[in-house]
ROSE-4610 file (N, C-alpha, C; in Angstrom, 1 decimal, always signed):
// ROSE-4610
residu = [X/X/X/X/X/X/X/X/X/X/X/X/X/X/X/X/X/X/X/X/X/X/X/X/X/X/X/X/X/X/X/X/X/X/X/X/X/X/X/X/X/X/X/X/X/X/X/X/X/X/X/X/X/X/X/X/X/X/X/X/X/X/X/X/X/X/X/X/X/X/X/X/X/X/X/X/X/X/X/X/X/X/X/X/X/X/X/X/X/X/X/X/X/X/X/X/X/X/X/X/X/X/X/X/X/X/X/X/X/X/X/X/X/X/X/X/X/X/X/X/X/X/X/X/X/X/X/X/X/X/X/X/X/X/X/X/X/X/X/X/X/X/X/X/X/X/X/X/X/X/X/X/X/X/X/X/X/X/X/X/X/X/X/X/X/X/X/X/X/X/X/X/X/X/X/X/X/X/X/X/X/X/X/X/X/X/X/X/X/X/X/X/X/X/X/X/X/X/X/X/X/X/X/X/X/X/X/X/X/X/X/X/X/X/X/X/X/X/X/X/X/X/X/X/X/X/X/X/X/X/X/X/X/X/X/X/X/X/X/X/X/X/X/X/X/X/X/X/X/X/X/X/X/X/X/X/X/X/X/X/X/X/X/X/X/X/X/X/X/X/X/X/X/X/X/X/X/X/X/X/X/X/X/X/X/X/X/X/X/X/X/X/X/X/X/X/X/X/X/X/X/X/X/X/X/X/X/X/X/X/X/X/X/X/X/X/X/X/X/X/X/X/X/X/X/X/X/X/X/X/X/X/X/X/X/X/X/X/X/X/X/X/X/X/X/X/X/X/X/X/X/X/X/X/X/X/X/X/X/X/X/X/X/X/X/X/X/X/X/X/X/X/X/X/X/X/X/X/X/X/X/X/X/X/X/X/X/X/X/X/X/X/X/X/X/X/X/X/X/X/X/X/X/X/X/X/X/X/X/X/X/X/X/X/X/X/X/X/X/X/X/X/X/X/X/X/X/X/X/X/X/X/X/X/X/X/X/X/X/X/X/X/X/X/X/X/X/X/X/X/X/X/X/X/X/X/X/X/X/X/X/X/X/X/X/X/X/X/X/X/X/X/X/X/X/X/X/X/X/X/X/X/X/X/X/X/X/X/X/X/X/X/X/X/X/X/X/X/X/X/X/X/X/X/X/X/X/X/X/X/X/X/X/X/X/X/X/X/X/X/X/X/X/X/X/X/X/X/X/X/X/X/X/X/X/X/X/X/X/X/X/X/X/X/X/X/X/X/X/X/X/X/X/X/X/X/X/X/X/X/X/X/X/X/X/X/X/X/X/X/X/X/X/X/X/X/X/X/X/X/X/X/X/X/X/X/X/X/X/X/X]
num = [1/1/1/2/2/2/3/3/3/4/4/4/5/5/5/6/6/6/7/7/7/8/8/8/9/9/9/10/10/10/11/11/11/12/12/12/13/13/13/14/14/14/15/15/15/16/16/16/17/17/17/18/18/18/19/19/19/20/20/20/21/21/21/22/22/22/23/23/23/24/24/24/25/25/25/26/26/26/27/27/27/28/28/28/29/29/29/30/30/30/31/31/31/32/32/32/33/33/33/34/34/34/35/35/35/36/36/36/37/37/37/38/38/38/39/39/39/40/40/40/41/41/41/42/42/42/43/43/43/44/44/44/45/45/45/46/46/46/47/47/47/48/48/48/49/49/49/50/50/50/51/51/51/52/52/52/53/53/53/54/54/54/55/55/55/56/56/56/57/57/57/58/58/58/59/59/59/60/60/60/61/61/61/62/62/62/63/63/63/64/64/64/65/65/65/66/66/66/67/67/67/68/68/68/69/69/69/70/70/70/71/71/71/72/72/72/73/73/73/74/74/74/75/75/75/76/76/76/77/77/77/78/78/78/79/79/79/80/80/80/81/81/81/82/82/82/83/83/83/84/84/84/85/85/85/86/86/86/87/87/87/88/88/88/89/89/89/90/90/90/91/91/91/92/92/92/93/93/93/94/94/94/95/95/95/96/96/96/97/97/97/98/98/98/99/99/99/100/100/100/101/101/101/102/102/102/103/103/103/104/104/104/105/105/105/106/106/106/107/107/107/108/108/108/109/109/109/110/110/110/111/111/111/112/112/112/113/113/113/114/114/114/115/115/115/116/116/116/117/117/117/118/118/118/119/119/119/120/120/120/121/121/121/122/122/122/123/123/123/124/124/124/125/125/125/126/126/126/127/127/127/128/128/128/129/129/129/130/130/130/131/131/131/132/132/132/133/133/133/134/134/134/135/135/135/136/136/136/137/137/137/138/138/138/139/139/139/140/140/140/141/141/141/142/142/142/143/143/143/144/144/144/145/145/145/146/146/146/147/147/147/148/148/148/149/149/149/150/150/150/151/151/151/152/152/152/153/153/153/154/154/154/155/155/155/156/156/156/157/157/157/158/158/158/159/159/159/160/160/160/161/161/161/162/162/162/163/163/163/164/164/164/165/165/165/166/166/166/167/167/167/168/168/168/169/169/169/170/170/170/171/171/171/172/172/172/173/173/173/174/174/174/175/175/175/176/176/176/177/177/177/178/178/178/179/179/179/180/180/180/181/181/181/182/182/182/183/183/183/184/184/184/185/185/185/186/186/186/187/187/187/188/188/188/189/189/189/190/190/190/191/191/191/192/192/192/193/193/193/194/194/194/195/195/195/196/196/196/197/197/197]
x = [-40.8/-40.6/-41.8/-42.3/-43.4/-42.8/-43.4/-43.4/-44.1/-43.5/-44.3/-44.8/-46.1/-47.0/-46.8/-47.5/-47.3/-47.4/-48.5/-49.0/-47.5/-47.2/-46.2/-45.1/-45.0/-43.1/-43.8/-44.9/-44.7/-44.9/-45.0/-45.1/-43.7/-42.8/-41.4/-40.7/-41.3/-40.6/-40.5/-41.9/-42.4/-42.1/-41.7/-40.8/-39.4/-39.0/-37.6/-36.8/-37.2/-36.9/-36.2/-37.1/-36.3/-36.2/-34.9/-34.5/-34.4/-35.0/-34.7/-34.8/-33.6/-33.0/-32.6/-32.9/-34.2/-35.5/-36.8/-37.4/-39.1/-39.7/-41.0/-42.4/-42.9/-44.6/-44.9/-44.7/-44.7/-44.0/-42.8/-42.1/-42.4/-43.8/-44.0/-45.1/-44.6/-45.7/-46.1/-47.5/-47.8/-46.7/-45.9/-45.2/-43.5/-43.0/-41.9/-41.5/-40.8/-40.4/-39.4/-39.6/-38.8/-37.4/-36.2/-34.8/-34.8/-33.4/-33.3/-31.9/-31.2/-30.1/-29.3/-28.1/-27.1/-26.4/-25.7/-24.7/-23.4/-23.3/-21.6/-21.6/-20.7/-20.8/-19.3/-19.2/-17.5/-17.4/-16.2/-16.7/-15.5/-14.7/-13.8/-12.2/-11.6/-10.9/-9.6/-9.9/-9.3/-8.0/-7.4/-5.5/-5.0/-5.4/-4.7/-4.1/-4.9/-4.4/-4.9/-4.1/-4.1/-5.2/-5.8/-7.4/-7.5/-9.0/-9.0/-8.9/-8.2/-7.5/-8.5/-9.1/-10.2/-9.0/-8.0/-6.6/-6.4/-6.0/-4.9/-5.8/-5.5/-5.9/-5.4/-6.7/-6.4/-6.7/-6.5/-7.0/-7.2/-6.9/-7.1/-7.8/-8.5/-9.6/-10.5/-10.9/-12.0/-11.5/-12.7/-12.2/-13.9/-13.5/-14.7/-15.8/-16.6/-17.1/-18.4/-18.6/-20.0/-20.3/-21.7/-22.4/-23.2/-23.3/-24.1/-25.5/-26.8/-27.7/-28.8/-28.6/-29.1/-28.2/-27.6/-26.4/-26.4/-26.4/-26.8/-25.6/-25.9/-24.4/-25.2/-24.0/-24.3/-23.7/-24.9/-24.4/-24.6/-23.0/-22.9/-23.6/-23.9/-24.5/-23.7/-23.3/-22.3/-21.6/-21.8/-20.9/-21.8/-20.5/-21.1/-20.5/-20.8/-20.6/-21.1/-20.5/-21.5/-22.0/-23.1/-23.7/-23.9/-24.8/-25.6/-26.8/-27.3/-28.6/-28.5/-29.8/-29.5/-29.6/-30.9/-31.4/-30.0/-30.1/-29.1/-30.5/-30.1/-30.7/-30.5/-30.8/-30.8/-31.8/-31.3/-31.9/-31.9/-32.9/-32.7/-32.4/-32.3/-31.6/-32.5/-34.3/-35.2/-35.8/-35.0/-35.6/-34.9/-34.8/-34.0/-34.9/-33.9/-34.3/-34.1/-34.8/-34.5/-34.4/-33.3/-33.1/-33.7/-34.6/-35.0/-34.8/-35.1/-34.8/-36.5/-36.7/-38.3/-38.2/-39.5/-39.8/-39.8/-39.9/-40.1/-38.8/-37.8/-36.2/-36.1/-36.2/-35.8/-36.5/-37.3/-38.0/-37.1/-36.3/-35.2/-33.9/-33.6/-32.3/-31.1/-32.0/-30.8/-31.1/-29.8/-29.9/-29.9/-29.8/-29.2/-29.0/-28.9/-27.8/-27.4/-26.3/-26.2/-26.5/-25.4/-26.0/-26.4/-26.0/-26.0/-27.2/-28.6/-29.4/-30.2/-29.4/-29.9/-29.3/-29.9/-29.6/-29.8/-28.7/-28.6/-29.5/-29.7/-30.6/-29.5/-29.3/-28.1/-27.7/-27.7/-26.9/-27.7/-26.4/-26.3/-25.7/-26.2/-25.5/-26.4/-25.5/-26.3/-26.2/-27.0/-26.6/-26.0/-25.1/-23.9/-25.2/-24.9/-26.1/-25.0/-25.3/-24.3/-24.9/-24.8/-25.4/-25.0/-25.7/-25.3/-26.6/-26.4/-27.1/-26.9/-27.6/-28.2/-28.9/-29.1/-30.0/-28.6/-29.0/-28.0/-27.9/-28.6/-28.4/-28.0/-27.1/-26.8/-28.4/-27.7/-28.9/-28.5/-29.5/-28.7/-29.9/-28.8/-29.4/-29.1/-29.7/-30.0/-29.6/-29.0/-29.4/-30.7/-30.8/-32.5/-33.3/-33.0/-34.3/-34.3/-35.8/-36.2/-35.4/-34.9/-34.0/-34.4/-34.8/-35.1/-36.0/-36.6/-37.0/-36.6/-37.0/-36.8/-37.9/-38.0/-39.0/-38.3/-39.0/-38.8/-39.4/-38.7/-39.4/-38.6/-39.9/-39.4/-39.0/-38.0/-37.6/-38.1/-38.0/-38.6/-38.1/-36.6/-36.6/-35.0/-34.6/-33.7/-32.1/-31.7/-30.3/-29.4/-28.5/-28.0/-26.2/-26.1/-24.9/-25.3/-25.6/-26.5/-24.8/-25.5/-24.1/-23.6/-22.3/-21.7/-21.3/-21.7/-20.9/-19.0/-18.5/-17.3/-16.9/-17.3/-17.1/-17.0/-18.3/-18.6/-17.5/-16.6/-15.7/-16.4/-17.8/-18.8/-17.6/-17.3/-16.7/-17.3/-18.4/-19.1/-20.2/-20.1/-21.2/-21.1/-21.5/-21.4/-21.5/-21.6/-20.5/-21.6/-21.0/-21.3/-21.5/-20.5/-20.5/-20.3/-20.4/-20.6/-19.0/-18.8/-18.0/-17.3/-16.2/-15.3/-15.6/-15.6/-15.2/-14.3/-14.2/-13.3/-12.8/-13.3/-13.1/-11.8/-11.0/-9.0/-9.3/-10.0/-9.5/-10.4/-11.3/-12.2/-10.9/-9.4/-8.3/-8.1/-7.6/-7.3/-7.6/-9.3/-10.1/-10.3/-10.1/-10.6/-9.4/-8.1/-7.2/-7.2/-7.6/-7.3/-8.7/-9.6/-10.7/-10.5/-9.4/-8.8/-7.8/-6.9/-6.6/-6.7/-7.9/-8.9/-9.3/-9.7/-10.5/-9.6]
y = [+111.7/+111.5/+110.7/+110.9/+110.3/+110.1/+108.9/+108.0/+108.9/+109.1/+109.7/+109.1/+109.1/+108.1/+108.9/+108.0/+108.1/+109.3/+109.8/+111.5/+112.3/+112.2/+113.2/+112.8/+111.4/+111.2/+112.2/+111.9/+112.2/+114.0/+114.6/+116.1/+116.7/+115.9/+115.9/+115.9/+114.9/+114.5/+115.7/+116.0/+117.3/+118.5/+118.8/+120.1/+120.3/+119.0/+119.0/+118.8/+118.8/+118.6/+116.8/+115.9/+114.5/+114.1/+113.5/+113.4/+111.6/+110.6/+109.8/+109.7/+109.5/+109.8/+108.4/+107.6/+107.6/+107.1/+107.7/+108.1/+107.6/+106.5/+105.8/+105.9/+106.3/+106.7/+104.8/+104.3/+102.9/+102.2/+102.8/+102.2/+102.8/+103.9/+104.5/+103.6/+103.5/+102.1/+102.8/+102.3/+103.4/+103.9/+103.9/+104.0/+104.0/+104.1/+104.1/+104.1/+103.4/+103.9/+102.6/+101.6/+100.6/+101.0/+100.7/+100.7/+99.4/+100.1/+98.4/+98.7/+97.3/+96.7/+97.5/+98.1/+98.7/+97.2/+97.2/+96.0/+95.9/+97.1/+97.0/+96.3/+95.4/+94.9/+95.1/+94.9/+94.9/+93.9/+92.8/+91.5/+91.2/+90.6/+90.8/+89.6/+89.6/+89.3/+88.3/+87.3/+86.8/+86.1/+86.2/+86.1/+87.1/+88.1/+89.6/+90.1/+89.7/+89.8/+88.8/+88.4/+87.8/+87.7/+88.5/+89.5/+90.9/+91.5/+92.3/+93.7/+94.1/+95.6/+96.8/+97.3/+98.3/+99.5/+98.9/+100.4/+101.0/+100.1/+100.1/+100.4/+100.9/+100.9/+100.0/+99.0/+97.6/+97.5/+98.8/+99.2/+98.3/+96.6/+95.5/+94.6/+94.7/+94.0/+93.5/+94.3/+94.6/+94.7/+94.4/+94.4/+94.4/+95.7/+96.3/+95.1/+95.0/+94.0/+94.6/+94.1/+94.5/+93.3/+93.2/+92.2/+93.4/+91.9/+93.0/+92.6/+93.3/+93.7/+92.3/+91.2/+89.9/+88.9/+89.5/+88.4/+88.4/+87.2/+86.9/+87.2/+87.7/+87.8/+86.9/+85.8/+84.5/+84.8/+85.2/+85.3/+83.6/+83.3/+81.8/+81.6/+81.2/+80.7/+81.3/+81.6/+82.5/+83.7/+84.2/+85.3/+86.6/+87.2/+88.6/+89.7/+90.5/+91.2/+92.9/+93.9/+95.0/+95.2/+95.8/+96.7/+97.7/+98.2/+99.5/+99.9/+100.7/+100.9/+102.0/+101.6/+102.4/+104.1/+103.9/+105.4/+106.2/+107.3/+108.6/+108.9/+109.3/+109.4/+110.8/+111.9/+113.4/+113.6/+114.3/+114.2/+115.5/+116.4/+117.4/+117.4/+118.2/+118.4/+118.0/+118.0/+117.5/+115.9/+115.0/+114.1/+113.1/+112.0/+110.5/+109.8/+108.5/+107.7/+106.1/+105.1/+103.6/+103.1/+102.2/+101.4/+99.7/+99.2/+97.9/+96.6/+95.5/+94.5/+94.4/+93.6/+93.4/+92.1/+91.7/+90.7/+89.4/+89.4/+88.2/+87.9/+88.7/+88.1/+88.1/+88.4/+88.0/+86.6/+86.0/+84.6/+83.8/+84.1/+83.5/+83.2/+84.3/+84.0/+85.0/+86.5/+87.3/+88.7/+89.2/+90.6/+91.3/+92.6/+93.7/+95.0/+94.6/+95.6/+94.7/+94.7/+94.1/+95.1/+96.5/+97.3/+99.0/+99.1/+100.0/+100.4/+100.4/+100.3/+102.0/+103.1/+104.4/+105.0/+106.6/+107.3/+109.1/+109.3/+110.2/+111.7/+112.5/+113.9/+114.3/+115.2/+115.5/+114.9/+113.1/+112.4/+112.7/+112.6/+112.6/+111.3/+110.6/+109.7/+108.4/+107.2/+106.2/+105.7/+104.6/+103.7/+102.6/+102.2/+100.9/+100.2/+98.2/+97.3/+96.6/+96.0/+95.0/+93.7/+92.8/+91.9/+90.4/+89.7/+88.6/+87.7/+86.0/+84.9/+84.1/+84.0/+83.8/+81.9/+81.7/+80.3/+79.3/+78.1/+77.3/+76.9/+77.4/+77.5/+78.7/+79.1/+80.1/+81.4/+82.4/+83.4/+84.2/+84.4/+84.9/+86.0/+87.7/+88.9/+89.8/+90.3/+91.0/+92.2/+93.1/+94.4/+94.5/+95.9/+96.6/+95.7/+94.9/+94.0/+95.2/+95.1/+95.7/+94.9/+95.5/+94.9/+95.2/+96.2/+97.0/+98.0/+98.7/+100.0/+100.9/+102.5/+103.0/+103.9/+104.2/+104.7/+106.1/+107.3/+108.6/+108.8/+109.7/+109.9/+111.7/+112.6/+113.8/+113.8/+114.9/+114.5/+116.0/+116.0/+117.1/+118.5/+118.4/+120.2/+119.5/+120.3/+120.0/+120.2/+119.5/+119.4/+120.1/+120.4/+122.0/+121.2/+119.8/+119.6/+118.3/+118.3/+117.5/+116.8/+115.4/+114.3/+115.5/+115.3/+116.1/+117.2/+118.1/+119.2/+118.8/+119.8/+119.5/+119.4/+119.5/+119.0/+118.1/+116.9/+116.0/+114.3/+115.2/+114.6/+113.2/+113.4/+112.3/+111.8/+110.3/+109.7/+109.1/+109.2/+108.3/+109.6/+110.7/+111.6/+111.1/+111.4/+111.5/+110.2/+109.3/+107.7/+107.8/+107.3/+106.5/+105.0/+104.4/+103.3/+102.1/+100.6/+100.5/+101.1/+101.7/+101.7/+101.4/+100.2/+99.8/+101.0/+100.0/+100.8/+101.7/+102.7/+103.9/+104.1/+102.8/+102.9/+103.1/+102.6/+103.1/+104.5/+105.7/+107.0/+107.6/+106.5/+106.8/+107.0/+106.4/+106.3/+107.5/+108.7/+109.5/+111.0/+110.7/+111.5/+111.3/+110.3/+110.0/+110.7/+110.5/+110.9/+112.6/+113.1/+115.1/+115.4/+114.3/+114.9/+114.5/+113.7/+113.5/+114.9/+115.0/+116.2/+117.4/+117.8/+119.2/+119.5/+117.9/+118.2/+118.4]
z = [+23.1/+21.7/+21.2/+19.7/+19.6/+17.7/+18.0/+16.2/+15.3/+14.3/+13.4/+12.3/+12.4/+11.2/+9.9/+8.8/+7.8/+6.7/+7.5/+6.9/+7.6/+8.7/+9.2/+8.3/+8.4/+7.3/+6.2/+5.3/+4.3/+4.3/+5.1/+5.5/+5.4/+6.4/+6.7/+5.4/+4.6/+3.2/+2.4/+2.2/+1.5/+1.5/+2.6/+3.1/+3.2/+3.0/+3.0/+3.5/+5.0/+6.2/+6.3/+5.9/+6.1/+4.6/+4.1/+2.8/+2.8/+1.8/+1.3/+0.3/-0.5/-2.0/-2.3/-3.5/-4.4/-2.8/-3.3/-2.6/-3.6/-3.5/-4.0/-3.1/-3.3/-2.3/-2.2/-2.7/-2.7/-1.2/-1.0/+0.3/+1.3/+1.7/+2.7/+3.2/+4.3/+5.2/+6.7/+7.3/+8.5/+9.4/+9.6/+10.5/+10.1/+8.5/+8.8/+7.0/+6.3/+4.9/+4.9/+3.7/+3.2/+2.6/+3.3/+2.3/+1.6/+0.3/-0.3/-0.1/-0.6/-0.7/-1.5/-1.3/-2.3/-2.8/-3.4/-4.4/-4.4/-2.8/-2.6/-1.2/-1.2/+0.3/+0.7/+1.9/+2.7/+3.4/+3.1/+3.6/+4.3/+5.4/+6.3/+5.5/+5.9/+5.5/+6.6/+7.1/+7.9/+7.8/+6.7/+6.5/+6.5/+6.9/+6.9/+8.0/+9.6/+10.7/+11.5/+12.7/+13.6/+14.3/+15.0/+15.4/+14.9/+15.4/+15.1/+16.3/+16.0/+17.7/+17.1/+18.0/+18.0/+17.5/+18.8/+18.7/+17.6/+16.8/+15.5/+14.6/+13.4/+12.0/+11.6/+10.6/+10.1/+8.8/+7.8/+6.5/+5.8/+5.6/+4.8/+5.5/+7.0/+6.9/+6.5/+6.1/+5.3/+3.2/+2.7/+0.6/+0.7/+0.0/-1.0/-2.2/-1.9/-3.5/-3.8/-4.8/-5.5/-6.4/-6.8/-7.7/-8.7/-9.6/-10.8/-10.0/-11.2/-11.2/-10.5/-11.2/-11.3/-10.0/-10.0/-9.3/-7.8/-7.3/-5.4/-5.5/-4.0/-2.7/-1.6/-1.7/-1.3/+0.6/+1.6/+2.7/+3.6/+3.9/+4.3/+6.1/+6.3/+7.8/+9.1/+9.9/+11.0/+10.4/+8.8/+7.8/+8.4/+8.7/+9.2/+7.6/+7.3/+6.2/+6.6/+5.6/+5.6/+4.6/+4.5/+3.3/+3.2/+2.3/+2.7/+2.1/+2.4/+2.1/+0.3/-0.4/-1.8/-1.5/-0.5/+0.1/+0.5/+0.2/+1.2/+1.7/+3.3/+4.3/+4.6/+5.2/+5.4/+6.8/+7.4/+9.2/+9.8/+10.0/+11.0/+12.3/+12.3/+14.2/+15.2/+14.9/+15.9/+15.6/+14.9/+14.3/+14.7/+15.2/+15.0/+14.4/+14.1/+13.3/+14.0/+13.3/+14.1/+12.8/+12.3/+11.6/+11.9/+10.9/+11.5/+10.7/+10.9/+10.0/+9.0/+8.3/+7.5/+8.6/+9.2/+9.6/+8.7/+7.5/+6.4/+6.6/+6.4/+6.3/+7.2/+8.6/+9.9/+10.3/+9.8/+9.8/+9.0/+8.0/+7.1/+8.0/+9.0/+10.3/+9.1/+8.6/+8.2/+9.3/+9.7/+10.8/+9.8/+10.2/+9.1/+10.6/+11.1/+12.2/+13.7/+14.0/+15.3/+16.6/+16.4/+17.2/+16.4/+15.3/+14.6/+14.1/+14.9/+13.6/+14.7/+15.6/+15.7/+14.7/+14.1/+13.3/+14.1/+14.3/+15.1/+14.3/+14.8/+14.5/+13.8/+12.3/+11.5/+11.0/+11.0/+10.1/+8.1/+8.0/+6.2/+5.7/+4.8/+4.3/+4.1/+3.5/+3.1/+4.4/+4.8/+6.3/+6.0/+6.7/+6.7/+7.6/+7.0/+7.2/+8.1/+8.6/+9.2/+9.4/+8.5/+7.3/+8.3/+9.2/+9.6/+9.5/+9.4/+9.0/+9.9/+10.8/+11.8/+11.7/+10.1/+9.7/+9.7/+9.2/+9.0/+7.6/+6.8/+5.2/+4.8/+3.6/+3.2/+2.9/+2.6/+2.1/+0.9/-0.3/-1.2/-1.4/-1.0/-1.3/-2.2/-2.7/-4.2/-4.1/-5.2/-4.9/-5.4/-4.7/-5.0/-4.2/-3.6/-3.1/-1.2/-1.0/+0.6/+1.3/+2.3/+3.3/+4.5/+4.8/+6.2/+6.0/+7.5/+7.0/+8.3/+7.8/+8.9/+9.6/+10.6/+11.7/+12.1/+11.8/+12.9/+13.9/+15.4/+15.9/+16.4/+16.4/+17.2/+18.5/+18.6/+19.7/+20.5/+21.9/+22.8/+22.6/+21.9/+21.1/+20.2/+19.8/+18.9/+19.4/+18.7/+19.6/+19.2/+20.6/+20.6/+19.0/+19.5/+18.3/+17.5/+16.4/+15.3/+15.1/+14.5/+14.0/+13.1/+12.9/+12.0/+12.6/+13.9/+14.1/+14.4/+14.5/+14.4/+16.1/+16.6/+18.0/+18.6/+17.4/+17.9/+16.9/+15.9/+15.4/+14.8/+14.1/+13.5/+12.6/+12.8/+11.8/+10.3/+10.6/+9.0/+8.9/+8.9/+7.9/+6.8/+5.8/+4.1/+3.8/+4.3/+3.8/+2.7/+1.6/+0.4/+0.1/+1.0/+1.0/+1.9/+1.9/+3.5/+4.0/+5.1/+5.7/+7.0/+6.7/+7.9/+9.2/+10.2/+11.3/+11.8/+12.2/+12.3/+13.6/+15.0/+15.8/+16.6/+16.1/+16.3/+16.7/+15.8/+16.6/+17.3/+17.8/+19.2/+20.4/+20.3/+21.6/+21.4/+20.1/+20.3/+20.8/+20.5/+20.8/+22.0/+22.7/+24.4/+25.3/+24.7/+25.2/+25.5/+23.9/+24.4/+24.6/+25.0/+26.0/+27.4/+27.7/+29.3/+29.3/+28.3/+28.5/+28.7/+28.2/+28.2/+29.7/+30.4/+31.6/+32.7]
C-alpha cells in the first residue's frame, strides 16, 4: 500500500473515483484533505440504563443534539460524545482511508476517534467522530471548524467485497448522521455464521 500525495488525491478527486462532498482545493494538504465539524452531536445519556450491554438494543442511550451556527458544544473534561464529519466521503473498492486527529487540537487534549478512525474500500457516507477531552478544562467546538483530516492509501488490487456488499451486512453505509453503535446485531450475525459452518 502506498500514501497517496496530493497530486494523486486530487487526480482521484477529478475522476470521480474518491468523493468529498462539500469538497475546497483549500483543505487539500500534501498528504491528505481537512474535514470539518458537522453541528449534530450524539451525546450518551446515563439515567437511562444501568450499563451499557453490547447484546441488547439500547435505542435511548444515546439523544440526538445540534447547535446553531455560532454556538459552542461545550465538550467537559473525561465527556466522550459523537459527531460527524460535514464531508460525505465516497471510496472505491482499491482505496482505504485513515481518519486522523489535527495535531493543534490534539495539543488542546481533544480525540476525535478512539478506535474508529479506518475507512474501509466502498464506504459511502459522512464519518461518525468519537469526540473525547482528554484536558482537564472544558473544550468548546464549532461547527464548520477543521477537526481532522483524512489520508488515502492504494491498496495491492481491489477487493473482491467493498463495505456495503450485502454479505458483508455493513451496518453504517449511508450514515448521515453521527451514529450510535449498532453492535447488538454483531450476536446475531455471529450466530448464523456458526450456523452456516
Amino acid at each position: 500500500m502506498s500514501v497517496l500525495s496530493d497530486r494523486d488525491i486530487r487526480t482521484e478527486l477529478e475522476a470521480g473515483r474518491v468523493k468529498v462532498d462539500p469538497y475546497h482545493p483549500a483543505d487539500l494538504q500534501p498528504s491528505s484533505i481537512d474535514l470539518h465539524l458537522d453541528r449534530s452531536f450524539r451525546v450518551f445519556r446515563n439515567n437511562r440504563y444501568a450499563f451499557i450491554d453490547p447484546r441488547q438494543p439500547q435505542p435511548d442511550l444515546t439523544e440526538l443534539l445540534s447547535v446553531n451556527d455560532e454556538e459552542p458544544f461545550i465538550l467537559h473534561p473525561g465527556e466522550f460524545v459523537l459527531g460527524r464529519t460535514l464531508e460525505w466521503v465516497e471510496l472505491p473498492d482499491d482505496i482505504v482511508a485513515r481518519l486522523e486527529g489535527r495535531s493543534s487540537l490534539g495539543r488542546l487534549g481533544l480525540l476525535i476517534h478512539s478506535t474508529a478512525g479506518y475507512v474501509d474500500p466502498g464506504w459511502k457516507g459522512t464519518l461518525t467522530l468519537e469526540l473525547s477531552n482528554v484536558a482537564n478544562l472544558p473544550i468548546a467546538l464549532y461547527a464548520g471548524m477543521r477537526i481532522g483530516q483524512i489520508s488515502f492509501f492504494r491498496m495491492s488490487s481491489p477487493v473482491e467485497r467493498p463495505y456495503g456488499s450485502e454479505a458483508l451486512g455493513s451496518k453504517y453505509q449511508g450514515q448521515l448522521e453521527p451514529t450510535a453503535s449498532a453492535i447488538h446485531v454483531d450476536r446475531d450475525r455471529d450466530r448464523r455464521a456458526r450456523e452456516e459452518a
